[in-house]
N, C-alpha and C positions, 0 to 999 in steps of 0.2 A: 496532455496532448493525446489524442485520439488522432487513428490510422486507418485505412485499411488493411485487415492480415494478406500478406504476401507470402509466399512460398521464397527457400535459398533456391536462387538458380545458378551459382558458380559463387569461387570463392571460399577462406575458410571464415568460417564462425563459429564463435565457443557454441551455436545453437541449431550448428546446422543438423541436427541428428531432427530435429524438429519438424517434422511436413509442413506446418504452418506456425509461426513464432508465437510461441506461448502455449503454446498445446503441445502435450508430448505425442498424439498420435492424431490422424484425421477423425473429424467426430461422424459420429454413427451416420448411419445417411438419414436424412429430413430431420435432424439437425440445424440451425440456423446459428452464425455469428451477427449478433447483434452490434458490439461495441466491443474495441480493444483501445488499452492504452495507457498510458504509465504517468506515477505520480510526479507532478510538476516540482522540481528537485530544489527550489529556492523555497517553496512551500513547506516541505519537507523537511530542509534546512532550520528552518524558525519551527514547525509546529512538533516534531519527533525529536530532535535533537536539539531543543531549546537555544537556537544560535544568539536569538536577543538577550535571555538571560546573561547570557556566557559573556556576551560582549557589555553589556552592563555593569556584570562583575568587575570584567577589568580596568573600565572603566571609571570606576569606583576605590580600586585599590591606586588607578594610577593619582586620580586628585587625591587619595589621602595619603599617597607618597610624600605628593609635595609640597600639598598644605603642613605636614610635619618636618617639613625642612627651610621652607622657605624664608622662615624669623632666623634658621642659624646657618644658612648658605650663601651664597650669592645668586643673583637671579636665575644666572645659565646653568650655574652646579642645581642649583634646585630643578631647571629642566629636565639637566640631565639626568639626574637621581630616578626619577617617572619613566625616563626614554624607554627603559628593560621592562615595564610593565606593559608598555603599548606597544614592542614588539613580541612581549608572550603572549599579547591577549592576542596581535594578528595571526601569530603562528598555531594557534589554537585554534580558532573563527574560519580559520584558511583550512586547515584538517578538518572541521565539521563539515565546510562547504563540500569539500572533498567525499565525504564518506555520502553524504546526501546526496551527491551528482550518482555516485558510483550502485548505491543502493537502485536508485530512479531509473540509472539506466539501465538495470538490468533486470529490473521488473517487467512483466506483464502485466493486465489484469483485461481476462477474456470475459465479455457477461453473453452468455447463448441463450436461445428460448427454453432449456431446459437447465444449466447451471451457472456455475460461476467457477471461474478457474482463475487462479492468481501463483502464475510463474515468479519466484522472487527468490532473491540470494545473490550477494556479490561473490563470496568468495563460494559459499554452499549452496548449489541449486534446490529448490526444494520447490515443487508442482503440488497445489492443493486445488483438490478437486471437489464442488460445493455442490451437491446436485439440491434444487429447491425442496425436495420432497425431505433435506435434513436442514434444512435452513428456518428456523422458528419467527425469524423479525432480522428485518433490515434499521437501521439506525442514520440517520443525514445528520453532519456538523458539518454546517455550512458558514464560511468564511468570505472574509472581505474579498472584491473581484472576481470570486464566484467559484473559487475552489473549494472543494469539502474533501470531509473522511464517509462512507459510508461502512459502518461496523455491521457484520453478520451473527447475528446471533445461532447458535450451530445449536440442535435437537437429540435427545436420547442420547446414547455411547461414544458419541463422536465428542473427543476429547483432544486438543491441539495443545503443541507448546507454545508459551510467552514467548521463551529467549530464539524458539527457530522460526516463529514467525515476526519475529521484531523487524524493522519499524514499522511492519504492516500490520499492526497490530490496536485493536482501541485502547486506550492508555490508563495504565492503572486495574486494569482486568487480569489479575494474573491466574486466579486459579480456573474460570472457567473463559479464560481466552477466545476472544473474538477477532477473529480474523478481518483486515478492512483493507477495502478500496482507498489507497489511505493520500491524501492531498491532489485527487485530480481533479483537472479543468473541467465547466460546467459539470460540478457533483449533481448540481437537481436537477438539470437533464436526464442522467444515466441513471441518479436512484428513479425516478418515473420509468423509464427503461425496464430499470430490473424487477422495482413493481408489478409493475403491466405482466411481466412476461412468465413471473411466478406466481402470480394470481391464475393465468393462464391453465399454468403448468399443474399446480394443485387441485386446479378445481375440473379437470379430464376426467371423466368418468372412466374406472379400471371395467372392462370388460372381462369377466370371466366364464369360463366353461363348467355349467353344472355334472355335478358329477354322475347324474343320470342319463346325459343327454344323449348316449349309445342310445341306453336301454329305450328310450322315448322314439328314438328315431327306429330303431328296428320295429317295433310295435308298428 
């Protein structure tokens, strides 16, 4: 779901310390916010926290409950023997939903013409700040309906945790962790976005001052 960024104007908010949500301070001037917006939480649900697995397992354990009772039960007892597997596995499935809504809603993820910035953490806020000029490759998994993950691949010394950027994270990358845009709505939108805007961003000529240029000018 993509927004426009809004300022708190009254009220409390775990975020209101924030001039604009998802940024911890107002960005430089000539600056541009491009896109804000958080990862779609039923998405997230299945692709980070494997919910289809999980609900398959149990699944699985419930028919082989009762296919191994059913020749020495009676129909119902045989039911019932299953019943405590199809209530662990909802009370499980229901907890993952849970953690995925809570993760989603409390993400960010800011793409500006100069970086990328992804607010994330339920319980641990944690603000990563992605300027293009450390960003080496962007990555698109693009999924059915038109959600993706786009992974960043980070440049030189910039070194990120797995477990503090988890589920924003591309999967299976633990030692040189990639921080991601992870299950939002039209992903190939945004990644063309972020393209655009870091091709942009890189390819500015740095203007610098010779170091003679007194001595040239006085002359």
């Amino acid at each position: 779901m993509s927004h426009t960024p809004k300022k708190h104007l009254s009220g409390h908010d775990d975020f209101e310390i924030e001039p604009i949500e998802g940024l911890p301070a107002e960005p430089p001037k000539g600056e541009q916010i491009l896109w804000q917006g958080r990862p779609d939480w039923w998405a997230l649900s299945k692709e980070a926290l494997n919910l289809k697995w999980v609900a398959g397992y149990f699944a699985l354990l419930t028919i082989w409950r009762f296919v191994s009772v059913v020749d020495l039960l009676p129909l119902g007892q045989a039911i019932g023997s299953a019943v405590p597997f199809v209530l662990l596995g909802l009370i499980v499935c229901g907890l993952l939903m849970l953690v995925a809504y809570l993760q989603a809603r409390a993400a960010m993820y800011t793409v500006t013409d100069a970086r990328v910035v992804l607010r994330i953490g339920a319980a641990l806020t944690v603000t990563l700040n992605l300027p293009y000029t450390q960003v080496g490759n962007a990555m698109l998994d693009l999924r059915k309906g038109g959600t993706g993950t786009i992974a960043l691949e980070t440049l030189g010394e910039t070194r990120l945790s797995y477990l503090v950027c988890w589920p924003h994270v591309r999967p299976w990358y633990f030692k040189d962790a990639q921080p991601s845009l992870r299950c939002i709505p039209e992903a190939e939108k945004v990644a063309v976005l972020l393209a655009d805007a870091a091709q942009a961003r890189v390819s500015i000529p740095k203007v610098t001052r010779p170091l003679n240029a007194t001595a040239v000018a006085a002359e």
